[in-house]
C-alpha angles and dihedrals in degrees: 000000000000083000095057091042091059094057085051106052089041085060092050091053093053096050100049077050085053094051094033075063099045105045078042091083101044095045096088093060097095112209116284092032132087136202115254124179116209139169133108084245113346109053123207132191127242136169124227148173124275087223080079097073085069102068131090094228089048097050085053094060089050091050091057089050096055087039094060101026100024099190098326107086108178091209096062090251155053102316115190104195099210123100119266103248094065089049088060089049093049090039103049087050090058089048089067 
């Protein structure tokens, strides 16, 4: 019985590594924010508010995304399809 303890624990071990992984990666979303890609090519990761969803630029930029990606996002998340320097602009005029 102590044989077939020792396979056991070890797969235990392996799967709190595989969810210490992945709640690794949504750890850093502080409550109230959401993960969004964007880049024409490159995409790179950044965390917003959710008040976001609320406004109409915003929105735009949603209804490309579902435009171009529909519920399928290659990335594993929210993928906004437009190039990074036009999300800041949208962005920082959310901020004001």
């Amino acid at each position: 019985m102590g044989f077939r303890l020792l396979p056991m624990i070890a797969s235990a071990k392996q799967i709190h590594k595989m969810q210490s992984v992945l709640t690794r990666n949504h750890s850093d979303v502080p409550k109230g924010h959401f993960a969004v890609y964007v880049g024409d090519t490159e995409k790179k990761r950044y965390v917003v508010p959710i008040t976001y969803l609320n406004h109409p630029s915003f929105q735009k930029l949603l209804r490309k995304s579902e435009e171009e990606f529909g519920f399928h996002h290659p990335m594993g998340g929210l993928t906004i399809p437009c190039n990074v320097d036009d999300f800041f602009y949208v962005t920082s005029r959310l901020s004001l």
